[in-house]
C-alpha positions as CSV (number, residue, x, y, z in Angstrom):
1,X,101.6,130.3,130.2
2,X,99.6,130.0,133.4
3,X,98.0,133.2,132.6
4,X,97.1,132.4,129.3
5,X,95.4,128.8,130.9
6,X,93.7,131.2,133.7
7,X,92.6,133.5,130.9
8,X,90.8,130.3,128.8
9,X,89.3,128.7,131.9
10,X,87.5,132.4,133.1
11,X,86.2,132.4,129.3
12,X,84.8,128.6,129.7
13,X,83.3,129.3,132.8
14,X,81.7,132.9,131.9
15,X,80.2,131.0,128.5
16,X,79.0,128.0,130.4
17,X,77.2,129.9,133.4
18,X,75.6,132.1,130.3
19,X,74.6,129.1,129.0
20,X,72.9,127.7,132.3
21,X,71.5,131.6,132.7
22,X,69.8,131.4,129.4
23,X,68.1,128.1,130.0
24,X,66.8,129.3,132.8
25,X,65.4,132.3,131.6
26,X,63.8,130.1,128.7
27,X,62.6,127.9,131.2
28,X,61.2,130.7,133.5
29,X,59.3,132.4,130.0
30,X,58.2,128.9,128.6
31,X,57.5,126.7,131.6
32,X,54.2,126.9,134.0
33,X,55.9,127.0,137.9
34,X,52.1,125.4,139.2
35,X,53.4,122.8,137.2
36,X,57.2,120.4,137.9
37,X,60.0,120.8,135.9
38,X,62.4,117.8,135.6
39,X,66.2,118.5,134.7
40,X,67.9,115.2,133.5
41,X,71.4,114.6,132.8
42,X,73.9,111.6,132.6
43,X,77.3,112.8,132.8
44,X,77.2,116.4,133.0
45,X,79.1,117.8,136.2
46,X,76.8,118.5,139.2
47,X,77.9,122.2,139.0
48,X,75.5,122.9,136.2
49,X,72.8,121.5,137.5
50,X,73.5,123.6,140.4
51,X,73.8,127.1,138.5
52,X,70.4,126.2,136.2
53,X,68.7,125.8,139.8
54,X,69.7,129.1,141.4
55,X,68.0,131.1,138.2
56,X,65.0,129.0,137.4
57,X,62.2,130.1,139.8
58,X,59.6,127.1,139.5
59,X,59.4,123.5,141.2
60,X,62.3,121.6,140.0
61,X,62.5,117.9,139.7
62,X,66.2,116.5,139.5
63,X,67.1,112.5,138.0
64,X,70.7,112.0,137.6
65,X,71.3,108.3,135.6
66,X,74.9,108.4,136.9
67,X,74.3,105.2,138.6
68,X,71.2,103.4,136.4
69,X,72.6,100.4,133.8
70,X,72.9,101.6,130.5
71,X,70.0,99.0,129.2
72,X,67.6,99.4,132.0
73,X,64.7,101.7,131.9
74,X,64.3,104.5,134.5
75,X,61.2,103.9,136.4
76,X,60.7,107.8,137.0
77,X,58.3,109.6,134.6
78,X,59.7,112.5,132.2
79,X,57.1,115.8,133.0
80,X,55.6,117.7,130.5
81,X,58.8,120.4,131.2
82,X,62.0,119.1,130.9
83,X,65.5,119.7,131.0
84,X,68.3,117.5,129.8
85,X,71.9,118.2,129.9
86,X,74.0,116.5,127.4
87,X,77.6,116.5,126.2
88,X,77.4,114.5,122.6
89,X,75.0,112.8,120.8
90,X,75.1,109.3,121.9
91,X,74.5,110.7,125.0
92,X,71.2,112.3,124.4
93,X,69.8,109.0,122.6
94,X,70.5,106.8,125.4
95,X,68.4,109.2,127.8
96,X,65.8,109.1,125.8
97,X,65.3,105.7,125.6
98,X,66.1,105.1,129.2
99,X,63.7,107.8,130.2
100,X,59.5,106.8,130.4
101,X,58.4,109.6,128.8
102,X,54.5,111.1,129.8
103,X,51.6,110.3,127.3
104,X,51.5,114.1,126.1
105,X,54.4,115.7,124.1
106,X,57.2,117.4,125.8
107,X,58.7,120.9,125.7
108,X,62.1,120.2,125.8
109,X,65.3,122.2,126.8
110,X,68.7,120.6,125.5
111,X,72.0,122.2,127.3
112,X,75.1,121.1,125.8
113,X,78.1,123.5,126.6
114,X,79.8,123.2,122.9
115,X,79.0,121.7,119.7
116,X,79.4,122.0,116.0
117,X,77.3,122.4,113.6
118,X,76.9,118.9,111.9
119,X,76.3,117.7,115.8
120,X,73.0,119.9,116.0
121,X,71.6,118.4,112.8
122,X,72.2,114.9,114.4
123,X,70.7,116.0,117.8
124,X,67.2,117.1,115.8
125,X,67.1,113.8,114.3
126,X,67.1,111.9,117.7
127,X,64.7,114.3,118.3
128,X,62.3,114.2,115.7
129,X,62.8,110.1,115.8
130,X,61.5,110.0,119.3
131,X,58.7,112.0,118.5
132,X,60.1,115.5,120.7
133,X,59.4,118.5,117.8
134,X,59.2,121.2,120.8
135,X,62.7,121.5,121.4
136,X,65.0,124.2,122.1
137,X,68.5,123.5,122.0
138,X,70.7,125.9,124.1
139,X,74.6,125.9,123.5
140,X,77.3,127.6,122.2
141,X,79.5,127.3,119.1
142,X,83.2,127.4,118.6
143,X,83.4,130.6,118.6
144,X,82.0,130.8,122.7
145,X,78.9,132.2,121.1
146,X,75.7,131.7,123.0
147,X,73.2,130.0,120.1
148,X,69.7,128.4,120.0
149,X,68.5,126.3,117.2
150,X,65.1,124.7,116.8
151,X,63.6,122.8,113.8
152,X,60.5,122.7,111.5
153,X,59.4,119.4,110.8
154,X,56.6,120.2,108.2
155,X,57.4,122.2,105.2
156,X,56.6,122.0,101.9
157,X,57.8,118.9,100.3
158,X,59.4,117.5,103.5
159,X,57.2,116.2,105.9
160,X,60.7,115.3,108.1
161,X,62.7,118.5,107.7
162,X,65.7,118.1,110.5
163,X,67.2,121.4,109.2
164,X,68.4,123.3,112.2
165,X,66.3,127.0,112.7
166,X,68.3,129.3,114.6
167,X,66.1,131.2,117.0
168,X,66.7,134.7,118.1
169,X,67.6,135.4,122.0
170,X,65.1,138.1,122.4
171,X,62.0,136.0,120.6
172,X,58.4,136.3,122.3
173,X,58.0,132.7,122.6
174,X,60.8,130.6,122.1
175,X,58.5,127.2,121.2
176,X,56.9,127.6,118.2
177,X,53.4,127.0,116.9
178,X,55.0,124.2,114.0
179,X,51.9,122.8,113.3
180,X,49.5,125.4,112.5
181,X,50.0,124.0,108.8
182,X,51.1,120.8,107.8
183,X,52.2,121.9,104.5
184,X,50.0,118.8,103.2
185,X,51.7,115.9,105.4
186,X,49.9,112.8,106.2
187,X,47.5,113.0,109.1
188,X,46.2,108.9,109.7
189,X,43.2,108.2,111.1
190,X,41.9,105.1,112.3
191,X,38.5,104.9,111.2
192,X,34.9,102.4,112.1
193,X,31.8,102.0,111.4
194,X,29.5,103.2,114.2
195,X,25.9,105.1,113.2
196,X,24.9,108.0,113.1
197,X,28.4,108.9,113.7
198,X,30.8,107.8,111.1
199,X,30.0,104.7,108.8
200,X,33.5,103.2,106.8
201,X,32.6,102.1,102.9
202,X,35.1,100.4,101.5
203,X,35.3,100.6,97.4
204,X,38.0,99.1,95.9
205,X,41.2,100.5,97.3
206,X,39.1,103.2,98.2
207,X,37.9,104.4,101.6
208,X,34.7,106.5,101.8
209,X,33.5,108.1,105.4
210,X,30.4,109.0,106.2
211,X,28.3,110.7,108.9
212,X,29.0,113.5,111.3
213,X,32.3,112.8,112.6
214,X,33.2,112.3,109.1
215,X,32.9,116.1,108.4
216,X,34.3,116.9,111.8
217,X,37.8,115.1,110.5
218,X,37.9,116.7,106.9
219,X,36.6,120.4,108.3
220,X,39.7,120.0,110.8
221,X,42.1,118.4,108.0
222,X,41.0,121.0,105.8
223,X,42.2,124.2,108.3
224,X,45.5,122.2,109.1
225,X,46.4,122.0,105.4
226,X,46.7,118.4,105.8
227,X,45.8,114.7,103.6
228,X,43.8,112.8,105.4
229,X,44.9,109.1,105.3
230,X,41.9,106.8,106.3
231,X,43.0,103.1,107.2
232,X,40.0,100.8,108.2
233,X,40.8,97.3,109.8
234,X,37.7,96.1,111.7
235,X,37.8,92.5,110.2
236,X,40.8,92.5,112.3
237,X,41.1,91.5,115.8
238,X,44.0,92.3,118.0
239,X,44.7,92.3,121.6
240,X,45.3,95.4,123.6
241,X,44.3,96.8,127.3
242,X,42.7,99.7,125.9
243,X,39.4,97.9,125.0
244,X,38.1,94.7,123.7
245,X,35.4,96.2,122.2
246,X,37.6,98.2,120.3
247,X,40.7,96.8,120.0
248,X,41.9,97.6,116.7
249,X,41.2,101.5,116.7
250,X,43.8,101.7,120.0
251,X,45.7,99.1,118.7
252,X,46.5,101.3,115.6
253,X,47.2,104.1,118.4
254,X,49.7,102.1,120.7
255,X,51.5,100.8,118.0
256,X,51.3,104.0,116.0
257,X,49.8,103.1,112.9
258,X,47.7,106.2,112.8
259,X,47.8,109.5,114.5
260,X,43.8,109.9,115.9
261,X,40.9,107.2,116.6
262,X,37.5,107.6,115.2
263,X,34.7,107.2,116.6
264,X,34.6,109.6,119.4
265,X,34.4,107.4,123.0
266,X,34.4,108.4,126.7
267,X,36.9,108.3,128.6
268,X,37.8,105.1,131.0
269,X,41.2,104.5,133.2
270,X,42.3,102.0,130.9
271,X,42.0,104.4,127.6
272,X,42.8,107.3,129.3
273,X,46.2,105.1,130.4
274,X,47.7,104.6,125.9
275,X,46.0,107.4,124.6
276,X,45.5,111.2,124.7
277,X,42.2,112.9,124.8
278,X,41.7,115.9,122.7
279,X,38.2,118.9,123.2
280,X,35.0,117.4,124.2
281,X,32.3,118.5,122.0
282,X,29.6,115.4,122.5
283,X,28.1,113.4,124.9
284,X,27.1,109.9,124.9
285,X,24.5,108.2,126.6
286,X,23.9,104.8,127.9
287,X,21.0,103.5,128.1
288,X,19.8,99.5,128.9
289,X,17.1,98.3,127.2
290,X,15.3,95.2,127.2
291,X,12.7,93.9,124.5
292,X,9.1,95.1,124.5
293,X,6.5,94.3,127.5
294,X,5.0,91.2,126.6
295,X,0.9,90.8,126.4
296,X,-0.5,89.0,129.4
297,X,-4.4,88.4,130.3
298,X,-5.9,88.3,127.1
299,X,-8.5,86.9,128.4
300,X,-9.6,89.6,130.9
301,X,-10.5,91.6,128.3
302,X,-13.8,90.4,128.0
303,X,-14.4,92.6,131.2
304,X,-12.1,94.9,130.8
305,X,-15.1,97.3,129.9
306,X,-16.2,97.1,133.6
307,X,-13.1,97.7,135.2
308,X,-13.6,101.2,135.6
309,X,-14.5,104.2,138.2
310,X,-18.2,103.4,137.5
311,X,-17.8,100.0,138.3
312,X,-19.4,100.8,142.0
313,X,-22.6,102.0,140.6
314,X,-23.2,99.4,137.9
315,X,-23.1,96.9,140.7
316,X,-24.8,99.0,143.1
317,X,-28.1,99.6,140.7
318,X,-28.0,96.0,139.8
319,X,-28.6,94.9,143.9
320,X,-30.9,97.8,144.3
321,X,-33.1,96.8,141.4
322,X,-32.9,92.9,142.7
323,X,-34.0,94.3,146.1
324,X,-36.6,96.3,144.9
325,X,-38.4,94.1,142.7
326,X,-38.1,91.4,145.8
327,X,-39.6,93.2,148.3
328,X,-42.4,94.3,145.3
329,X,-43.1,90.3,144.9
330,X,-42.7,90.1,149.1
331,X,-45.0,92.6,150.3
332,X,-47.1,93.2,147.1
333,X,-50.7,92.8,146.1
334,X,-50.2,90.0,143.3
335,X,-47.4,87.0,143.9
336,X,-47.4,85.5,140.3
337,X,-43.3,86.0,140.2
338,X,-41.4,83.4,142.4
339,X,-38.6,85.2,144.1
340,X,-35.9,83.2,142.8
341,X,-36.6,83.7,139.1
342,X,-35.6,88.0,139.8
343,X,-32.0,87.3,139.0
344,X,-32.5,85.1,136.1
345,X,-34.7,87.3,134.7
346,X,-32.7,90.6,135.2
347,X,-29.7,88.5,133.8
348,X,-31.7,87.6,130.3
349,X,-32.8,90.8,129.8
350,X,-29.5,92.0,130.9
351,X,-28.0,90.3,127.3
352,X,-31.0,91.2,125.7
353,X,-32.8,87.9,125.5
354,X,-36.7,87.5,125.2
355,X,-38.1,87.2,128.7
356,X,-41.8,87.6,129.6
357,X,-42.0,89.7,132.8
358,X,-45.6,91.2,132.5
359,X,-47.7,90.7,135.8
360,X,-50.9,92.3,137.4
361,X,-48.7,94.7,139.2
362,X,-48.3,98.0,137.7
363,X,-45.1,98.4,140.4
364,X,-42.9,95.4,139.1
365,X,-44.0,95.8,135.6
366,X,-42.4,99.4,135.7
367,X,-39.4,98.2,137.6
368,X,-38.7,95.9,134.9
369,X,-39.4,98.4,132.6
370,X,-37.3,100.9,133.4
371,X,-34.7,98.0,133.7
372,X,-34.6,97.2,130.0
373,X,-33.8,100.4,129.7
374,X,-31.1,100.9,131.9
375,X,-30.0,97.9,130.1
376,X,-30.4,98.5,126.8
377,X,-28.0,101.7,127.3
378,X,-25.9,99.6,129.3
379,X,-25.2,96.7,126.2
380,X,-24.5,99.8,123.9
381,X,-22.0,101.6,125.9
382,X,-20.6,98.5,126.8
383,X,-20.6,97.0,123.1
384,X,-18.4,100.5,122.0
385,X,-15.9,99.9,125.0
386,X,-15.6,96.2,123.9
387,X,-14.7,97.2,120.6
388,X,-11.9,99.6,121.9
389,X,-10.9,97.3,124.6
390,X,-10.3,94.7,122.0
391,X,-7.3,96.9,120.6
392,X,-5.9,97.3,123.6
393,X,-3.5,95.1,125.4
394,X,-2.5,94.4,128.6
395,X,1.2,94.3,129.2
396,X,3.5,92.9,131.9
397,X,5.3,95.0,134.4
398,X,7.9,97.3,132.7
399,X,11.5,96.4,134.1
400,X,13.0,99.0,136.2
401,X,16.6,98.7,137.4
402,X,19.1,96.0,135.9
403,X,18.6,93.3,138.8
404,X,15.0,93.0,137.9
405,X,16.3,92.2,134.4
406,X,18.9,89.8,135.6
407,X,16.1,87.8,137.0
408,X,13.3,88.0,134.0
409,X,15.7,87.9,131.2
410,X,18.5,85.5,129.7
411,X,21.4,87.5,128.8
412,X,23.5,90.9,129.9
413,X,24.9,92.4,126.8
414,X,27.5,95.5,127.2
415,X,31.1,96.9,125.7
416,X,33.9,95.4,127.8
417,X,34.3,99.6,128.4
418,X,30.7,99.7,130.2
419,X,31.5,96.2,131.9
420,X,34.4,98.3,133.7
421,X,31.4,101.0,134.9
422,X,30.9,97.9,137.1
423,X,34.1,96.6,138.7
424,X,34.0,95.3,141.7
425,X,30.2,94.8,141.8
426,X,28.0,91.8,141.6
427,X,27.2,92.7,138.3
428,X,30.5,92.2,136.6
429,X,30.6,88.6,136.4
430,X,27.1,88.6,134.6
431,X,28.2,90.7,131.3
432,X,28.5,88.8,128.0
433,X,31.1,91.3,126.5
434,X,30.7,92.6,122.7
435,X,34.0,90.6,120.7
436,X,33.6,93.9,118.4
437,X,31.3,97.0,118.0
438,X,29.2,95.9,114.9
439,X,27.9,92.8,117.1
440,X,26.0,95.4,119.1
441,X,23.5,95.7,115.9
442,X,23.1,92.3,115.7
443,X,22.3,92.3,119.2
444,X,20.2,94.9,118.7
445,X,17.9,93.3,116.4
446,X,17.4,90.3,118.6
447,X,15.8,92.5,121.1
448,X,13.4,94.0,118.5
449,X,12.7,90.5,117.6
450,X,12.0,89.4,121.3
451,X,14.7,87.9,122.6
452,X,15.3,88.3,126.3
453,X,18.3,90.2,126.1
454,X,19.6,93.3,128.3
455,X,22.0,95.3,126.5
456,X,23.9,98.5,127.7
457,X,24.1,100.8,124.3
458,X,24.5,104.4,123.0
459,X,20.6,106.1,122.8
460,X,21.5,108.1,119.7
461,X,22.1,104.3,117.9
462,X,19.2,102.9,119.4
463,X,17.6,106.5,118.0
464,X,19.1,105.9,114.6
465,X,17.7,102.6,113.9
466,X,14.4,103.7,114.3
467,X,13.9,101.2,117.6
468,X,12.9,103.8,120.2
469,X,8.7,102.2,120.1
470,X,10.3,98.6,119.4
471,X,12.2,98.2,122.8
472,X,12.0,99.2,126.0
473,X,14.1,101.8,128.6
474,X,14.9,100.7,131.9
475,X,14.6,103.9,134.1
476,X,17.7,102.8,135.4
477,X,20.4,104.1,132.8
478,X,24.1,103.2,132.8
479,X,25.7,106.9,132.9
480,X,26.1,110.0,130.6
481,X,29.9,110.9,129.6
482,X,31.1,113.0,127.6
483,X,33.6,111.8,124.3
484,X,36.1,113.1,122.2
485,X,38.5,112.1,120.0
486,X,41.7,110.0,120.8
487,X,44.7,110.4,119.3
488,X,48.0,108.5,119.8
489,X,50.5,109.5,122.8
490,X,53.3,111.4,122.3
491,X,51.5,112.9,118.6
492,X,53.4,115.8,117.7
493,X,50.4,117.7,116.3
494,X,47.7,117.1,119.7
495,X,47.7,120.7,120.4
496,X,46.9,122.3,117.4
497,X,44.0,119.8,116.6
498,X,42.8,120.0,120.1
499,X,42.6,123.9,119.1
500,X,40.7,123.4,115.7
501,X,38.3,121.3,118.0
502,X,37.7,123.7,120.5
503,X,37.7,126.6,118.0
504,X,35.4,125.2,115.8
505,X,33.3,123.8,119.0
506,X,33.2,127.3,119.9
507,X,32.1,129.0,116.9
508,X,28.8,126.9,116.6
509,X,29.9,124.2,113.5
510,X,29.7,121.2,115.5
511,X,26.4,121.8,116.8
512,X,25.3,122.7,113.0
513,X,26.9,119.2,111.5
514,X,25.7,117.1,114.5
515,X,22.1,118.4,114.5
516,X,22.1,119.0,110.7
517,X,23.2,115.8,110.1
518,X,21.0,113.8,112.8
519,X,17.8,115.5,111.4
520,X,19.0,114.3,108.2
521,X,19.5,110.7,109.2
522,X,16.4,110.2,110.8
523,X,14.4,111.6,107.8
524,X,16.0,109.4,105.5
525,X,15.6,106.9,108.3
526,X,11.9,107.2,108.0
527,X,11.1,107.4,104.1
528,X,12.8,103.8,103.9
529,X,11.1,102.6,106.2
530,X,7.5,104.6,106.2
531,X,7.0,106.1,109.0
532,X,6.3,109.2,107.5
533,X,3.5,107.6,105.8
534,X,1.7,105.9,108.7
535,X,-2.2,104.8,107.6
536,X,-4.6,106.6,110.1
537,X,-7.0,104.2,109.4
538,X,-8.4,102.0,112.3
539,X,-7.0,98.8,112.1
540,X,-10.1,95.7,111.3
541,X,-9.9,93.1,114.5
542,X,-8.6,89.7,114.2
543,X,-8.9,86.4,115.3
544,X,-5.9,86.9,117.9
545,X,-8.2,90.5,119.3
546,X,-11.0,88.4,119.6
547,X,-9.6,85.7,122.1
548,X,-11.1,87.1,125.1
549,X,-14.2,86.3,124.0
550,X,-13.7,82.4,123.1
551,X,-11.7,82.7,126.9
552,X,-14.9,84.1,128.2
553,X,-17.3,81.7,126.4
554,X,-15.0,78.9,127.8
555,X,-15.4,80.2,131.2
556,X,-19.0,80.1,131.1
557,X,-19.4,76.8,130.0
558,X,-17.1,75.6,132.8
559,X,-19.3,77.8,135.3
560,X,-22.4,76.2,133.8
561,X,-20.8,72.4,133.9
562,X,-19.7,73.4,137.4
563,X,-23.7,74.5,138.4
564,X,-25.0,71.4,136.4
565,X,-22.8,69.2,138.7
566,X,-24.2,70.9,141.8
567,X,-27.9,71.0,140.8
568,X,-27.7,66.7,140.5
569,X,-26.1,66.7,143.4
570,X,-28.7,68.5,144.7
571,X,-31.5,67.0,143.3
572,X,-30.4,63.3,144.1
573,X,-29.4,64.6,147.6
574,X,-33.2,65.8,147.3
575,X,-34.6,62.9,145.9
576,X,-33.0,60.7,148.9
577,X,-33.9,62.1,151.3
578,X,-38.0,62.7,149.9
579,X,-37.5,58.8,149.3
580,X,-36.5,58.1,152.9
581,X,-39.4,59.6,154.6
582,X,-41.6,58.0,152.2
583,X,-40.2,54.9,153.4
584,X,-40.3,55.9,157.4
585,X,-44.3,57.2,156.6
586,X,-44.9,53.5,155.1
587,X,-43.7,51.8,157.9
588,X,-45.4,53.7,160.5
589,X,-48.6,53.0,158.5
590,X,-47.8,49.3,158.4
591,X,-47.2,49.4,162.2
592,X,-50.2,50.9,162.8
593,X,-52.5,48.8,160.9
594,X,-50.4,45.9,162.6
């Protein structure tokens, strides 16, 4: 009798330490050592742990819940590799739920020493319920037979198969590629509006998407043999941490509604911390911009025509030809020209008024000759630069950074994502957040309009609204990132469609859709609105060109008011004092004669 119990205790042990053997050796094929490997178990002896350890040759991680509360939540985080030693079903529920398992899906091991068939099934289904589908069961049957079973989840018809799939001991890859066809299952996305990239049209109970990303999603659904299920809620708002400004695409993602996020974003803490990320393929630009320059000093353009690198030389020959015809009057044979009448003169002949100049001096008559003419080329290269000038404007200084245009302008528009760009700086105090992404058009349109309004947004939106000559670029821009795609943690199928995205990345079709597409919008872009058909024609002046002229015109009568004023002055000042000595001459002669 003690023999026979010997005999069965050396065939326990032998099975169980093949057992441990073989999940090591799966463990040594499957798992990366660069990378730790946690082994979990509850009430598994110690022993086994011990044996596993002693074959497995990478960085082990151990977490025995011996001594945790069954409804408390172990603060440690479950690696990508893991290891859980179980002896019933129950068992293996409870450390899962107990467990905080990472963001991406797990490759799992499960040990049990024996079990029966019916035991397996229920095993997958905890699986498959908490979302683990790249699992490898290790264990023996009742026969001390060493066994490994796995399951398919997608297969035609059943897009929840829990069917056990035994798995051959000498297998070149023990986890299987299950989702290189989904056999037609549901794949949800989580889809709104945001141009050029996708654009959500509801009709009826139907969902239509357009735009690049759009053909992204249905090229990728179409090589994974899935049906695309599109569910659009942007009139919604709810709450999350991902991002206010889009809070119902990762809102569908945490509380898994749907399986991947569109439109493609970049990456911040806060997303990067309730979704995964999948390939990058795009980048996305920020840019802040700020409503047009606005016109200032219309009224200089009246001498605009003078401001110029000849400017020197006008003046210049205008002093040389006063002095000139001076010292002609001065030193000449013939004074019939007073002196001070040379700059009146030069100034009426100047705007082309009569003026009679003609003296007995051959000298000053060609001086003023060759005067009119300098003039009259003068009044017609002047008249053509007027004309042109008219057109033009002058503008205020552009702004260049973002605290020049906290101080011009009203507002600081940006995505609570871009606000976050800014933590801990003056700057994030200042930021009117976007309540949701379509508020950025609006937004958008104010600053066309003129509103004084900063705004941090994407330069391919700004591009596709046909605003790039209606607003203006600070030089300053917020960042480039690169985006991709989120999907929801713990999704089953991540890797695959992060391999369709890189493969098709890779092979050129994104680049084709995204530039194929962009040309395309922009096109159509411009027929609506006719920018294709711009007149060439130059445009007649108006009333509003012409104000520099009624500024100048006022400016001269204020000059000439101004110049009347001093000449009474001057001439009662004048006529006082020519009164006074008339006065002291009279009373000398009175004295005199007295």
């Amino acid at each position: 009798m003690l023999l026979l119990l010997a005999l069965i205790i050396v065939i326990k042990h032998s099975s169980s330490t093949e057992v441990h053997n073989t999940a090591a050796v799966i463990a040594n094929q499957e798992f990366s050592p660069n990378y730790p490997t946690a082994v979990v178990w509850w009430e598994t002896a110690p022993e086994n742990i011990h044996h596993f350890s002693k074959v497995y040759k990478g960085l082990l991680v151990t977490l025995s819940l011996n001594y945790t509360n069954v409804n408390e939540t172990a603060l440690n985080t479950v690696y990508d590799q893991t290891v859980i030693y179980v002896k019933y079903v129950e068992e293996f529920s409870l450390i899962l739920k107990k467990l905080k398992l990472s963001l991406e899906p797990i490759q799992l091991i499960l040990v049990l020493i024996e079990v029966n068939e019916s035991s397996i099934t229920e095993l997958i289904q905890v699986a498959w319920k908490n979302e683990v589908a790249e699992i490898i069961i290790v264990t023996t049957n009742i026969k001390k037979e060493l066994s490994l079973y796995t399951f398919i989840p997608y297969t035609p018809g059943d897009c929840g198969n829990i069917t056990p799939v035994e798995v051959p001991v000498n297998v070149p890859s023990f986890f299987l590629r299950k989702f290189l066809n989904f056999n037609k299952c549901p794949l949800t996305l989580s889809a709104h509006t945001s141009m050029p990239y996708i654009k959500v049209i509801k009709e009826n109970d139907k969902i239509i998407l357009k735009g690049f990303e759009s053909d992204i999603i249905n090229l990728i659904v179409e090589r994974l043999n899935a049906t695309l299920v599109v569910i659009s809620n942007e009139e919604q708002e709810r709450d999350n941490i991902a991002n206010d400004s889009l809070k119902v695409g990762f809102s569908d993602l945490i509380s898994k509604v749907a399986d991947v996020m569109l439109p493609a974003v970049f990456v911040n803490k806060k997303r990067y911390s309730v979704a995964l990320t999948t390939y990058t393929y795009n980048d996305l630009t920020i840019v802040w911009i700020a409503p047009k320059q606005r016109v200032i000093y219309a009224w200089a353009k009246l001498i605009l025509p003078f401001i110029s690198r000849i400017t020197p030389l006008i003046i210049l020959t205008i002093l040389c030809f006063i002095a000139v015809v001076k010292l002609i009057i001065r030193f000449g044979r013939y004074h019939e020209l007073k002196e001070k009448t040379v700059i009146f003169q030069s100034f009426t002949i100047l705007l082309g008024l009569q003026t009679k100049f003609e003296t007995k001096c051959w000298l000053n008559n060609t001086t003023y000759v060759l005067w009119v003419w300098y003039c009259f080329l003068i009044r017609i290269a002047y008249q053509g630069d007027l004309i042109n000038g008219l057109h033009k404007v002058i503008l205020e200084p552009p702004i260049r950074t973002v605290n020049d245009g906290l101080q011009i302008l009203d507002e600081v528009v940006a995505s609570a994502a871009i606000q976050e760009l800014y933590k801990n700086t003056s700057l994030e105090e200042q930021f009117n957040v976007l309540a949701k992404p379509s508020d950025s058009e609006a937004y958008l349109k104010n600053i066309v309009d003129g509103a004084r309004i900063l705004l941090a947004e994407d330069y391919i939106n700004v591009k596709s609204h046909g605003y790039l000559d209606k607003v203006q670029f600070l030089e300053e821009s917020v960042v480039r990132l690169p985006a991709c795609i989120f999907v929801r943690a713990r999704w089953p199928g991540v890797d695959e469609f992060r391999r369709k995205i890189m493969e098709f990345h890779q092979h050129g079709f994104f680049g084709y859709y995204y530039y194929q597409y962009k040309d395309r919008h922009y096109r159509r872009y411009e027929r609506t609105n006719g920018s294709l058909t711009k007149e060439r024609s130059t445009k007649p002046l108006t009333v509003a060109s012409l104000s520099s002229l009624f500024y100048g015109l006022l400016m001269a009568y204020f000059i000439c008011f101004i110049v009347f004023c001093m000449e009474i002055i001057w001439f009662k000042t004048k006529a006082s004092r020519k009164n006074l000595m008339v006065k002291r001459q009279n009373i000398k002669v009175t004295f005199i004669e007295g």
